[in-house]
C-alpha positions as YAML, in Angstrom:
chain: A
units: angstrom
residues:
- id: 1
  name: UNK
  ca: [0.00, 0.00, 0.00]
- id: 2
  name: UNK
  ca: [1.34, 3.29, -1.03]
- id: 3
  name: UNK
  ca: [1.78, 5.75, 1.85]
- id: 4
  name: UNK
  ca: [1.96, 9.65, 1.60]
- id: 5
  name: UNK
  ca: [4.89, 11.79, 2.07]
- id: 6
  name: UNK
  ca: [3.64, 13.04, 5.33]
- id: 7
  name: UNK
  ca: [3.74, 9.42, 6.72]
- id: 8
  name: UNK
  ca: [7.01, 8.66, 5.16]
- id: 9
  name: UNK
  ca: [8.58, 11.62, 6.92]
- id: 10
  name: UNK
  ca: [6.78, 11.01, 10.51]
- id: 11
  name: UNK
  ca: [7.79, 7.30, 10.05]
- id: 12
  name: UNK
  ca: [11.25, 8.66, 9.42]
- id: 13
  name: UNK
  ca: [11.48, 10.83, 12.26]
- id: 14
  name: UNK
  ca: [10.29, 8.20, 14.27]
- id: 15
  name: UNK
  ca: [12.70, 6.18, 13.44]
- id: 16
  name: UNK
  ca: [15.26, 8.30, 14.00]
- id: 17
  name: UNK
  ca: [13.65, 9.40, 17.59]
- id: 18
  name: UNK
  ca: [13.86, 6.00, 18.63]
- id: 19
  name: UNK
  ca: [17.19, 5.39, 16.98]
- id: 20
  name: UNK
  ca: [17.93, 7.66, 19.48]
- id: 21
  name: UNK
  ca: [16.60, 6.05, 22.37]
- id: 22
  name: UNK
  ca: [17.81, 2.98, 21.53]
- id: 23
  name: UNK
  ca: [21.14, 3.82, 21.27]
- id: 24
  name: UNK
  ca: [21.25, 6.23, 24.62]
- id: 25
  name: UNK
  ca: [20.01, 2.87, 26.80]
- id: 26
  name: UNK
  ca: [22.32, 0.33, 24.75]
- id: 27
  name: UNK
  ca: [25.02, 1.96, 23.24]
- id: 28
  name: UNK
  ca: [25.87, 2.63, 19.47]
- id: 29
  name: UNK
  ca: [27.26, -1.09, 18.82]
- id: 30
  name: UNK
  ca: [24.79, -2.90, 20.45]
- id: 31
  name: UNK
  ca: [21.85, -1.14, 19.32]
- id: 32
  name: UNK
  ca: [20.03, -3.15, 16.36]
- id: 33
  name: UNK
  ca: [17.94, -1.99, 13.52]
- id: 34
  name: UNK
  ca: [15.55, -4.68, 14.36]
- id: 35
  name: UNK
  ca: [15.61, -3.08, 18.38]
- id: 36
  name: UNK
  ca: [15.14, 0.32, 16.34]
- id: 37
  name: UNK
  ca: [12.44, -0.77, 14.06]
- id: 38
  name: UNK
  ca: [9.95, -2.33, 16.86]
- id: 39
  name: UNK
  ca: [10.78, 1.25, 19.42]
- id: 40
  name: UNK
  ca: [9.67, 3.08, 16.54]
- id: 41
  name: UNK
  ca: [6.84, 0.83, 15.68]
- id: 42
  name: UNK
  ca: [7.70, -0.08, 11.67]
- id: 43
  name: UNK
  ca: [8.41, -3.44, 10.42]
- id: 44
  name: UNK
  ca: [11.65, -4.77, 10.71]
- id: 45
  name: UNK
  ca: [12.28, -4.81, 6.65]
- id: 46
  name: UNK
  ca: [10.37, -1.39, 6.51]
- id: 47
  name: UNK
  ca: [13.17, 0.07, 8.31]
- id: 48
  name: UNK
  ca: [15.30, -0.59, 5.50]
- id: 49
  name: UNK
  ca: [13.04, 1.55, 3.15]
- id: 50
  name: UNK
  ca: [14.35, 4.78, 5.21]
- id: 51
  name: UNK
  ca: [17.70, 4.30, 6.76]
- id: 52
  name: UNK
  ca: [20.19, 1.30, 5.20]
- id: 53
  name: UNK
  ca: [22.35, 0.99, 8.45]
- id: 54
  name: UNK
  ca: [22.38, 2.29, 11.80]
- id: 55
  name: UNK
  ca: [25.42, 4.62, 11.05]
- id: 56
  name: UNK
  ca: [23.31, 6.31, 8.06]
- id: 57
  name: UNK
  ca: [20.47, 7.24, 10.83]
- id: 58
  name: UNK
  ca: [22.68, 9.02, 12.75]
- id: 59
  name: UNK
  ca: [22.93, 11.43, 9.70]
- id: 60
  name: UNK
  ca: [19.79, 11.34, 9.38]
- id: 61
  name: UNK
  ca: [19.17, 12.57, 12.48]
- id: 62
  name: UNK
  ca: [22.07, 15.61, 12.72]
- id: 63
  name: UNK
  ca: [20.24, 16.63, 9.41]
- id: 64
  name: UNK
  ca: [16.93, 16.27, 10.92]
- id: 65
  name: UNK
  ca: [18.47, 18.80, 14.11]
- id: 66
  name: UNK
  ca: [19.71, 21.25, 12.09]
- id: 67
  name: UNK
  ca: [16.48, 21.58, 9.48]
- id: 68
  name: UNK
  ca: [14.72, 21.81, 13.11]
- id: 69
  name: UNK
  ca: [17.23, 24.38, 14.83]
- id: 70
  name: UNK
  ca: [16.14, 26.51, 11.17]
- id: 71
  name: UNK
  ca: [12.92, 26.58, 11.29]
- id: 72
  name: UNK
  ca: [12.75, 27.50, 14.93]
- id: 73
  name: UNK
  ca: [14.90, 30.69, 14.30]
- id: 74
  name: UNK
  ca: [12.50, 31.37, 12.11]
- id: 75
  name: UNK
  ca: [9.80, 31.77, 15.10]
- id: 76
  name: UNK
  ca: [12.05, 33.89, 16.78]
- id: 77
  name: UNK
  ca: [9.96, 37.08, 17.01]
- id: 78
  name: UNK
  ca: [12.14, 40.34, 15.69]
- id: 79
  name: UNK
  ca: [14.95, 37.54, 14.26]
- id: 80
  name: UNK
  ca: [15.42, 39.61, 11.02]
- id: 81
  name: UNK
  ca: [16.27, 43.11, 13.25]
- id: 82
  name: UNK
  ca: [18.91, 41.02, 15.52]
- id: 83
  name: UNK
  ca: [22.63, 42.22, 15.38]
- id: 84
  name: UNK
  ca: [25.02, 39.53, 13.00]
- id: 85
  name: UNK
  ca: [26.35, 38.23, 16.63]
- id: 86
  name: UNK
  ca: [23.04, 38.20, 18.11]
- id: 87
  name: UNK
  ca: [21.75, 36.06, 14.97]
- id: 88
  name: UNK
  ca: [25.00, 33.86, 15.41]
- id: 89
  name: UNK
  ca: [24.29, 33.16, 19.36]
- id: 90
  name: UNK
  ca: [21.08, 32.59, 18.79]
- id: 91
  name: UNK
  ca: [21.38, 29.93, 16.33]
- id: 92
  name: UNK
  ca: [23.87, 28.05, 18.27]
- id: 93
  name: UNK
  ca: [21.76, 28.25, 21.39]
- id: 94
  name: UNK
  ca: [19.06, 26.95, 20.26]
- id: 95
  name: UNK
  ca: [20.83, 24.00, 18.33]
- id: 96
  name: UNK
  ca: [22.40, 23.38, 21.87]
- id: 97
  name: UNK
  ca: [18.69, 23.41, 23.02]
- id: 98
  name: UNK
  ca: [16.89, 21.07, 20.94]
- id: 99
  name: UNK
  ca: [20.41, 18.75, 21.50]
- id: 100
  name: UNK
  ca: [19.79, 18.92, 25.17]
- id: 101
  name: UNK
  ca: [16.75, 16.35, 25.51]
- id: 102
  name: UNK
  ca: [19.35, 13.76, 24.01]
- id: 103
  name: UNK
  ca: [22.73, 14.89, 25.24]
- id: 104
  name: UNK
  ca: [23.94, 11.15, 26.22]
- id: 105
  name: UNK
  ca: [23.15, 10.79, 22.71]
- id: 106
  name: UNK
  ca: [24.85, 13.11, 21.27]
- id: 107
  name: UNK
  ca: [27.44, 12.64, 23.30]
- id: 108
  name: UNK
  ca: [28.32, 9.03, 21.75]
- id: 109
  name: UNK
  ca: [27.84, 10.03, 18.10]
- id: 110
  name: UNK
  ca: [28.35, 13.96, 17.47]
- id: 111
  name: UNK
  ca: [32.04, 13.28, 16.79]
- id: 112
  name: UNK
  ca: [31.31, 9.97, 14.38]
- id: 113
  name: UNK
  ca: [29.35, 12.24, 12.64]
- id: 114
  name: UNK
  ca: [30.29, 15.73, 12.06]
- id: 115
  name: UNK
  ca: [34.26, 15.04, 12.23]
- id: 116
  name: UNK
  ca: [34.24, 12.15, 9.82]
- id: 117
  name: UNK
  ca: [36.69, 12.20, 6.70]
- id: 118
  name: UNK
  ca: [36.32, 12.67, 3.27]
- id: 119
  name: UNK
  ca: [35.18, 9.24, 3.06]
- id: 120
  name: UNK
  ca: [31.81, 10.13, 4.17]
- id: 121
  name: UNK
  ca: [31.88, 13.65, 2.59]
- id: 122
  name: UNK
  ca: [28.61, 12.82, 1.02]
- id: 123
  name: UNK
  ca: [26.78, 11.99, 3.94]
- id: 124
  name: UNK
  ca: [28.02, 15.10, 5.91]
- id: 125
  name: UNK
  ca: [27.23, 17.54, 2.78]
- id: 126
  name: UNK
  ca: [23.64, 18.00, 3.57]
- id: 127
  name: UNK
  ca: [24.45, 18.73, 7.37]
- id: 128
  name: UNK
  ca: [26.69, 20.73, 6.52]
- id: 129
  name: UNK
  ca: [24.72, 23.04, 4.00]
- id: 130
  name: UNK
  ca: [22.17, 23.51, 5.94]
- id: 131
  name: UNK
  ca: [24.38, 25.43, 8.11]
- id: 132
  name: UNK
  ca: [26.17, 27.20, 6.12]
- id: 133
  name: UNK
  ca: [23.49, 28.01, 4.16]
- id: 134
  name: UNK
  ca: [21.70, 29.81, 7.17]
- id: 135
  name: UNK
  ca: [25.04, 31.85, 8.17]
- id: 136
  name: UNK
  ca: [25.33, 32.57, 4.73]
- id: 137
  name: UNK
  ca: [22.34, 34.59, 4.93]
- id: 138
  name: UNK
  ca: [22.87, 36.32, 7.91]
- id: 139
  name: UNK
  ca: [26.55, 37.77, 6.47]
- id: 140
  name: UNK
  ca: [24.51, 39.09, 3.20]
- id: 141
  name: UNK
  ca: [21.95, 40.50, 5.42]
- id: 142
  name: UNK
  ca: [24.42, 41.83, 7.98]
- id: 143
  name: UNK
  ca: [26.63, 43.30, 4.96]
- id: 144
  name: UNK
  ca: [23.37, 44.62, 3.03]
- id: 145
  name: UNK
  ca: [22.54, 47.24, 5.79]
- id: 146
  name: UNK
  ca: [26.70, 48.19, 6.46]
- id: 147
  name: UNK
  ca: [26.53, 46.44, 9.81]
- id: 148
  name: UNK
  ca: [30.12, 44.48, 8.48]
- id: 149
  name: UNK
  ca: [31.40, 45.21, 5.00]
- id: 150
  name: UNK
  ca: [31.11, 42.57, 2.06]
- id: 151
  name: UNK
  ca: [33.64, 39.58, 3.42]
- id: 152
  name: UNK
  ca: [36.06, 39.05, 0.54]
- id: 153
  name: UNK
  ca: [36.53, 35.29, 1.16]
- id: 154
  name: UNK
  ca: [32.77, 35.02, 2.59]
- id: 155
  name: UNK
  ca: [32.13, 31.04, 1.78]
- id: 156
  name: UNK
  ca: [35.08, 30.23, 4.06]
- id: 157
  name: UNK
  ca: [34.07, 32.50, 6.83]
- id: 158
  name: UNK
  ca: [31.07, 30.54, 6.91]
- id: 159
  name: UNK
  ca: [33.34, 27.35, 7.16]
- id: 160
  name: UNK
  ca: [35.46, 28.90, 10.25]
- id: 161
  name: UNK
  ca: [31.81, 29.70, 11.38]
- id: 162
  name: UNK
  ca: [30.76, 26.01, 11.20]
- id: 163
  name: UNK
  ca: [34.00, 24.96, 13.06]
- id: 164
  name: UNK
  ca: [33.29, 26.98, 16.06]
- id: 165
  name: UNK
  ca: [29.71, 25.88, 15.88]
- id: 166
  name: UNK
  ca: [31.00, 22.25, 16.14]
- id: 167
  name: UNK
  ca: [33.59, 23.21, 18.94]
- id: 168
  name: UNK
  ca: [31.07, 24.77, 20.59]
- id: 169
  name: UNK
  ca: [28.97, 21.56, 21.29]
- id: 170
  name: UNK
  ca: [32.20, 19.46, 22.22]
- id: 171
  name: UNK
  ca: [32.69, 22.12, 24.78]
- id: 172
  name: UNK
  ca: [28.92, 21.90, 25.57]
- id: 173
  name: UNK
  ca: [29.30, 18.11, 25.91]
- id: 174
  name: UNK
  ca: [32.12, 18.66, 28.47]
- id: 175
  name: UNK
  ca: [30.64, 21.21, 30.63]
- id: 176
  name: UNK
  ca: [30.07, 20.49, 33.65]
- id: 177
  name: UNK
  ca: [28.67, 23.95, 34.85]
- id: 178
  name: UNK
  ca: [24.87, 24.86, 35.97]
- id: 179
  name: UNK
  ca: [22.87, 25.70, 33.24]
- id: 180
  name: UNK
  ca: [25.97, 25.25, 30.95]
- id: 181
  name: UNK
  ca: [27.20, 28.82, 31.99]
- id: 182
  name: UNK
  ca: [31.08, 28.26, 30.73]
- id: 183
  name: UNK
  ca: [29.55, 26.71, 27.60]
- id: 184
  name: UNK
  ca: [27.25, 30.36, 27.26]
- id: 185
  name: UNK
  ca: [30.46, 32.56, 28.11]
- id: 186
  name: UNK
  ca: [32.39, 30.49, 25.38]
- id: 187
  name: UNK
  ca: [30.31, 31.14, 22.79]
- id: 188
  name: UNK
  ca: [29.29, 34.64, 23.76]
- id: 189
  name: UNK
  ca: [33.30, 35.75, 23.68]
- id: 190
  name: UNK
  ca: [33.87, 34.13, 21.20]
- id: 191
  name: UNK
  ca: [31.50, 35.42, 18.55]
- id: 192
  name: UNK
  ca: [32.16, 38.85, 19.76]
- id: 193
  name: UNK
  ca: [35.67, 38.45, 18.95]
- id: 194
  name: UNK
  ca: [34.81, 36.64, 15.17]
- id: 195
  name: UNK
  ca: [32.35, 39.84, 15.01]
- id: 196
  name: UNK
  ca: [34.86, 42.31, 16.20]
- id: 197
  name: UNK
  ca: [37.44, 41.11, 13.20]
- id: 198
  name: UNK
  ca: [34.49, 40.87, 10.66]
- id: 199
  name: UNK
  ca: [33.23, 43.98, 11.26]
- id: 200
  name: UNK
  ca: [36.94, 45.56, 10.90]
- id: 201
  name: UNK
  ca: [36.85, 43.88, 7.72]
- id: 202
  name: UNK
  ca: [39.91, 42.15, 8.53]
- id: 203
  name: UNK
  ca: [40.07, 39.21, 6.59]
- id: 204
  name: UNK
  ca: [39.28, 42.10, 3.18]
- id: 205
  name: UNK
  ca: [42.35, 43.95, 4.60]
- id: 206
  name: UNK
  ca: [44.42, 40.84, 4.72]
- id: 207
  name: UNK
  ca: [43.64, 40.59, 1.21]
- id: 208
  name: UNK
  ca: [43.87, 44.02, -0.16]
- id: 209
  name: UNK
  ca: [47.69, 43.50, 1.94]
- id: 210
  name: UNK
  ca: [48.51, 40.46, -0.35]
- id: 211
  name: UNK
  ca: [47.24, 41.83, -3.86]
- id: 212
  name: UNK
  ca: [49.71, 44.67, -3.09]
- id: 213
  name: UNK
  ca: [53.01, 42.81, -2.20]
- id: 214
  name: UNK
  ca: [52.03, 40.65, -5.64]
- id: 215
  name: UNK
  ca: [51.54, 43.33, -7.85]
- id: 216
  name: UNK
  ca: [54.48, 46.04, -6.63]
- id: 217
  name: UNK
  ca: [56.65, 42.75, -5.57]
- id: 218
  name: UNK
  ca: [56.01, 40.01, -7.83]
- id: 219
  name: UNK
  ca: [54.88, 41.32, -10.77]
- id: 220
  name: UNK
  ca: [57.62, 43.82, -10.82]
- id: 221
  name: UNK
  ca: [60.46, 41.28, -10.48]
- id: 222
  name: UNK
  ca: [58.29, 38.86, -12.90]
- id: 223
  name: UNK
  ca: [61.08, 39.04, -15.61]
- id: 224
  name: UNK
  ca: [63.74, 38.34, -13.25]
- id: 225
  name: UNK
  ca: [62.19, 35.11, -12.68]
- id: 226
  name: UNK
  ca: [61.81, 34.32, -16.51]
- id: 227
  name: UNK
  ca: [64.89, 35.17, -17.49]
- id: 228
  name: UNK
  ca: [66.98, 32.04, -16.21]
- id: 229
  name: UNK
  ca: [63.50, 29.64, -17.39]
- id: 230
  name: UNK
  ca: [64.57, 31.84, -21.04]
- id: 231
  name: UNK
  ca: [67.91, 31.13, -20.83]
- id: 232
  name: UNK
  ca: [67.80, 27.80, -20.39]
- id: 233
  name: UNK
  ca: [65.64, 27.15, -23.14]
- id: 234
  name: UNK
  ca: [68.44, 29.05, -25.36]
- id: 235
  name: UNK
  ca: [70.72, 26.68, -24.15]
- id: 236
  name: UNK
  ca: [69.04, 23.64, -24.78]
- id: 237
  name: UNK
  ca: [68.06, 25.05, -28.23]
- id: 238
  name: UNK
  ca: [71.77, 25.41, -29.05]
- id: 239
  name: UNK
  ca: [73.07, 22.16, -28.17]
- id: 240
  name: UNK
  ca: [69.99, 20.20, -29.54]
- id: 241
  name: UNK
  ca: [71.12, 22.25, -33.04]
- id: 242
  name: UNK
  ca: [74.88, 21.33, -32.47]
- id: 243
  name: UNK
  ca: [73.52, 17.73, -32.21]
- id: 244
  name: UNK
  ca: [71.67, 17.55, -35.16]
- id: 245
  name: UNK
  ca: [74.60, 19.38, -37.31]
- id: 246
  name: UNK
  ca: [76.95, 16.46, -36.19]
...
């Protein structure tokens, strides 16, 4: 019997919900997809329709997180008039937030996940770009009413973004604070710091700094560097034409 894609995506997140109940009481290894399957109340070879092994639900469930951390800044009242590093906090916050209810979880499988290699590249993408995507926006928005100027190299500021977002939660998996204070501090200093140099346009000064040592440096003494590739070839010229006169 065909189902509709409203059932296929609660049976999904069920699945993953219980994936991650499961795994919390039993541990990654010993958790099965058949233990999985009956918690989340599908048939053991309907499991296999969503998720083809345990490891690719635990994807399935960082991607699930971060489509849900997305759509609940989006319910933020006033989100659109925050500052860039009130935007920033915010989002990791609330990821931290909706991570809380499974933080034993998370704490067994954040790092299989988002700090795997290239290997699984493919798997992480989709993670990843939702993220990215998301701070993306906020740097065009924050750059469109001259709250930072236009970062030069703005698709890797949004990966060094994404890297403190991930050592954010390792930090948040380690503290041992009340309420997670050291874990708030962390992140509020430093975003206010990565705010600070983006809103001296550092990284575009950097740049501007480079493009003028090559052009009055390099450029300038370009000739001096062809010269020996020219003579050389004037050699080699010669004694190939000595060669073929004997």
């Amino acid at each position: 019997m065909k189902i509709s894609r409203e059932q296929k995506l609660e049976n999904r997140r069920a699945i993953i919900g219980a994936a991650a109940a499961v795994m919390t009481e039993k541990g990654f290894k010993s958790a099965t997809m058949q233990q999985i399957a009956k918690t989340a109340g599908v048939g053991n070879a309907t499991i296999y329709n969503y998720f083809a092994t345990k490891e690719a639900i635990l994807f399935g469930y960082y991607e699930a997180h971060m489509q849900d951390c997305i759509e609940a800044l989006k319910s933020v009242e006033g989100f659109s008039a925050f500052s860039l590093q009130e935007q920033l906090h915010t989002l990791f916050e609330t990821s931290l937030e909706l991570l809380a209810a499974d933080r034993e979880f998370v704490a067994e499988t954040f790092r299989r996940v988002l700090l795997r290699g290239s290997r699984d590249w493919a798997r992480v993408k989709p993670i990843r770009a939702l993220f990215l995507a998301a701070v993306n926006d906020m740097l065009e928005a924050a750059a469109e009413v001259g709250e930072i100027p236009e970062p030069v190299f703005q698709d890797l500021t949004c990966q060094l973004l994404m890297d403190a977002y991930i050592a954010a939660v390792h930090y948040w998996l380690a503290d041992t604070t009340e309420g997670f204070e050291n874990t708030s501090v962390v992140i509020d200093r430093g975003l206010d710091l990565a705010c600070a140099m983006l809103k001296a346009g550092i990284s575009n000064k950097i740049f501007d700094m480079a493009v003028f040592f090559f052009k009055n440096h390099v450029l300038t003494h370009l000739d001096r560097m062809i010269e020996p590739v020219k003579a050389a070839g004037r050699v080699k010229r010669r004694f190939m034409e000595e060669m073929d006169a004997r």
